[in-house]
N, C-alpha and C positions, 0 to 999 in steps of 0.2 A: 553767054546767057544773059536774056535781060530782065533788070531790074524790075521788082515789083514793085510798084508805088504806092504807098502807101501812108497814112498819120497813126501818130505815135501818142497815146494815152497816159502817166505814169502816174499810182497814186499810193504815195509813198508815209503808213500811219506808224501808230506805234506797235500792233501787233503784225499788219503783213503790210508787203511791198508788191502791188499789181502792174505790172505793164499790159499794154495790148495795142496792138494792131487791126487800125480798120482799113480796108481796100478805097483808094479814095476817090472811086465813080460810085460802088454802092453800101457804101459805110460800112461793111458786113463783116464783123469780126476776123481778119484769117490768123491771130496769133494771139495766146495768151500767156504770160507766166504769172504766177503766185509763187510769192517767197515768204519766210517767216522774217522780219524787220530784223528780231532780237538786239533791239537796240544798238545795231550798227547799220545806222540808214546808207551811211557813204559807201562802206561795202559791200550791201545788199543789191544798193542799187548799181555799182558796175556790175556784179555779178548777173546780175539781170539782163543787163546788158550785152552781155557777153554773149551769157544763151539767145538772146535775139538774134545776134549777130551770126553766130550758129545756126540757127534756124532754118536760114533762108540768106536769098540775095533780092536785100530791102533798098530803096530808095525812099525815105523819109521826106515828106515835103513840109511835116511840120509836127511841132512838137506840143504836148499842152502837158501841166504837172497841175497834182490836186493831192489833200491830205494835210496832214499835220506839219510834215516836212516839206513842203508844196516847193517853199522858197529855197531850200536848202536844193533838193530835185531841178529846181529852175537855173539854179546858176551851172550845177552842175551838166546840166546837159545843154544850155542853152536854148530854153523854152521861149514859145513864142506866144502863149499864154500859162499863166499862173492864177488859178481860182480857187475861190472855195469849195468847200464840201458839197453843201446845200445845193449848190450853182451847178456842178459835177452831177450828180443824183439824179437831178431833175431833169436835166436834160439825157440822158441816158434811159431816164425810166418813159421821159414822152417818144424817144425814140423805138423803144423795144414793143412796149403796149397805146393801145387808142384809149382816147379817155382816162385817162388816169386820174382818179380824183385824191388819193390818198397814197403816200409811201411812206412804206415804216423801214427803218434799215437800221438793224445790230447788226454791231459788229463787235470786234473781240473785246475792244475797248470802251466803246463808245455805242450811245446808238443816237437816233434822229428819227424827226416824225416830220414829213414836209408836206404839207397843202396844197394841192392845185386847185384853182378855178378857171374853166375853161384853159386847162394847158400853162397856164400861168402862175408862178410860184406865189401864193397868196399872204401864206403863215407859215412859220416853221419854231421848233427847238429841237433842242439838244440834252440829252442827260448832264446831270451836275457828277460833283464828286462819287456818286457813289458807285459803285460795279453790279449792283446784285439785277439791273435788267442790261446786261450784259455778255457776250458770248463767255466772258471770263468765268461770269457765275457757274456754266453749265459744267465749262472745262473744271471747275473746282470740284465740282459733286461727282462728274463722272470719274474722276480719279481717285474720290475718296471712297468710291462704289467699287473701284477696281472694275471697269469698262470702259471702253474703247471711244470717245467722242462718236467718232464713226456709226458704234451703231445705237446710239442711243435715243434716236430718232424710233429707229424700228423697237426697239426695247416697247419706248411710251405708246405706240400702238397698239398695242397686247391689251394693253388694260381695261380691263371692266368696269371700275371702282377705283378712279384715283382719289389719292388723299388730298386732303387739306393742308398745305406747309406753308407756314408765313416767310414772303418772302421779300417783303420790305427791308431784310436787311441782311447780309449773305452768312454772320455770325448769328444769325436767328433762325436763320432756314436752316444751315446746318443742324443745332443743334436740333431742332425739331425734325429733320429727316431722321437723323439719327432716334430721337424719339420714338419713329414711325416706325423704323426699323426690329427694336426692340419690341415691340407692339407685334410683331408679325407680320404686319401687310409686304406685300408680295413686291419686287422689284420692279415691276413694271407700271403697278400703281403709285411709286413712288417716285419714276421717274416722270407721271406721266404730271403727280402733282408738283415737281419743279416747274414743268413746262408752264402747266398753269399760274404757280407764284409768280414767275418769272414775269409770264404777259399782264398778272396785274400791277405787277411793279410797275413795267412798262408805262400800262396806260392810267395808273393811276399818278405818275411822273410826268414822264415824258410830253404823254398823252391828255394830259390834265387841261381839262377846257378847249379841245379841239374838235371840230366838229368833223369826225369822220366817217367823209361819204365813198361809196364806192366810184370807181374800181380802184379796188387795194391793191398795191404792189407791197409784194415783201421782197427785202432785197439785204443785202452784205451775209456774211459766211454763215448765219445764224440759219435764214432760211432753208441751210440745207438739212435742217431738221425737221422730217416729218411731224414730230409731237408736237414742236412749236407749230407748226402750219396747221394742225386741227386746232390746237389750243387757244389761236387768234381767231379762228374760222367760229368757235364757237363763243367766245368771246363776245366779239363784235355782230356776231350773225350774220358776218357778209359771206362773198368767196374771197379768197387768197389768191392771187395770182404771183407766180414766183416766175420771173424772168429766165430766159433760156444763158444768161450771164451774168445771172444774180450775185456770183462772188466776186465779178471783177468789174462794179456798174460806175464807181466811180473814178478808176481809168477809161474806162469805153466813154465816161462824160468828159471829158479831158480829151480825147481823141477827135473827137466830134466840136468841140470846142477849139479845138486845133485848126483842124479842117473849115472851119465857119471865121474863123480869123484870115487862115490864109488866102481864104479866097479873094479876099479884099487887099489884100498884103502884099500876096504875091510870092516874095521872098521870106525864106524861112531864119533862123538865127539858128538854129540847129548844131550844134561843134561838132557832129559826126561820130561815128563809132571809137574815133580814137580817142576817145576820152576814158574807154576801157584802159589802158594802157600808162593811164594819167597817175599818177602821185598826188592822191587827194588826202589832205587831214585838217585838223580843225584845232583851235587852240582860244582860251577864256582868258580874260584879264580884266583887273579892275582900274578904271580910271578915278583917279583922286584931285583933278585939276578943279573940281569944283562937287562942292556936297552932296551930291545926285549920287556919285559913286556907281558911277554906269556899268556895268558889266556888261563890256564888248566881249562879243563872236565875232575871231577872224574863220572864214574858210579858203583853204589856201592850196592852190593846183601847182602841182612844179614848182615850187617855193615863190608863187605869187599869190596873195592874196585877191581872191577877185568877191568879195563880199563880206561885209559886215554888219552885224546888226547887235542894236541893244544900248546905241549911241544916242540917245535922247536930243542933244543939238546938237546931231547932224555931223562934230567935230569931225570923228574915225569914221566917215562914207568910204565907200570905196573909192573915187578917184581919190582922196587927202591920204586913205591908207599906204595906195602903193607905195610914195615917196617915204613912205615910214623904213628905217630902219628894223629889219624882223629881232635884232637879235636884241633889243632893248624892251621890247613886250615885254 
């Protein structure tokens, strides 16, 4: 049977772990997986992997990683690009839609607002510390509502009359939902006014000082909520356009980002499927050889260390580490 050929996307945060597969004559998505991170990126991501490898009979001609864990993903599979977020999104969002002048993308943790002009990444930011314009925030209320994330999209379309819930700060919406609650207003109006908190957080954040023009892409796991899609829709007064991969846009950027490498490359760095099979772990230590008090990341495959990071000068690089004795870390 022959191989399908195809680039390999991976974008690895701290709520989910996305892999994906594009066909690599017409970039067209033929595989996805979504994992939940749960704070074990190493073994999310073999497991990931593994269901890849299951999936089908792949020939990888190249690899790109993105996300939080970008570089940890990078060593581990042997990537042949490693980017950011920002860099990821946009090229995935100019790929899916024409014109795109605007993308907003929550996700569980984080979210981002990135600017295009004429196709071109203009402006962008990022949320700070806080969660409350966040997929976390939604997941907080719908559990304290005793509902399903799932349907709480459709819930917020019911509403006639949502309410007003401040939502600048995820211990102040609370306690004001619940206020609302008490108050009698109806479930659906209440969900329908987190939606709305939520996107003035957003833009009153995130969004602060941007000029956004259409065409909007909404994009990461958030969008798969209806309420939020009317709630930005009227918000802004534009339309919403939500990607037909909107939960998995920034491995599909990473894929594409792969493929646009390779071609000029040629040869991939790829280590192959059997890296499923690998003995990955990871171990912290502090260096005291000088005041800095560095707090080195070894990551180490097979009881080799092929990465470190958190070395300020450069001492524990990876070629200096190998030669390192492990058992004296």
């Amino acid at each position: 049977m022959q191989r399908r050929q195809v680039y390999l996307g991976v974008d690895v945060g701290s709520v989910s772990t996305n892999l994906v597969l594009i066909d690599y004559s017409t970039c067209q998505v033929v595989k996805k997986i979504y994992l939940r991170t749960q704070g074990r990126p190493i073994e999310v991501l073999q497991l990931g992997m593994e269901q890849l490898a299951a999936s089908g009979n792949w020939q990888i001609l190249g690899v790109g990683t993105t996300g939080s864990a970008r570089q940890l993903a990078g060593v581990m599979l042997g990537a042949d690009v490693v980017k950011n977020e920002i860099t990821a999104h946009a090229i995935a969002a100019a790929h899916e839609e024409d014109n795109v002048g605007t993308i907003i993308e929550i996700g569980g943790q984080d979210s981002k607002i990135i600017i295009l002009r004429d196709m071109v990444v203009s402006d962008f930011a990022m949320n700070t510390v806080c969660a409350a314009g966040t997929g976390s925030f939604l997941d907080q209320q719908a559990s304290r509502l005793n509902i399903s994330i799932a349907d709480f999209g459709d819930i917020a379309l019911q509403s006639k009359n949502p309410v007003r819930i401040a939502g600048r700060c995820t211990v102040f919406a609370e306690s004001d939902m619940i206020h609302k609650q008490q108050l009698g207003h109806s479930l659906p109006d209440i969900l329908a006014g987190l939606c709305s908190a939520m996107v003035r957080n957003y833009l009153n954040n995130v969004g602060k000082g941007k000029e956004i023009k259409a065409k909007v892409i909404f994009q990461g796991g958030v969008a798969a909520n209806k309420g939020m899609r009317r709630a930005l829709k009227e918000a802004l007064n534009l339309d919403i356009y939500v990607p037909k991969h909107f939960d998995v846009m920034g491995a599909l950027g990473a894929a594409l980002l792969a493929k646009e490498h390779i071609d000029t490359k040629a040869v991939t760095r790829f280590h192959g499927f059997k890296m499923i099979n690998s003995a990955f772990s990871n171990e912290s230590w502090e260096c005291k050889d000088c005041p800095n008090h560095c707090e080195v990341v070894n990551i180490i495959r097979d009881g080799e260390i092929i990465a470190s990071w958190g070395s300020r000068c450069g001492k524990y690089s990876v070629n200096k580490v190998k030669t390192l004795n492990l058992a004296i870390l």
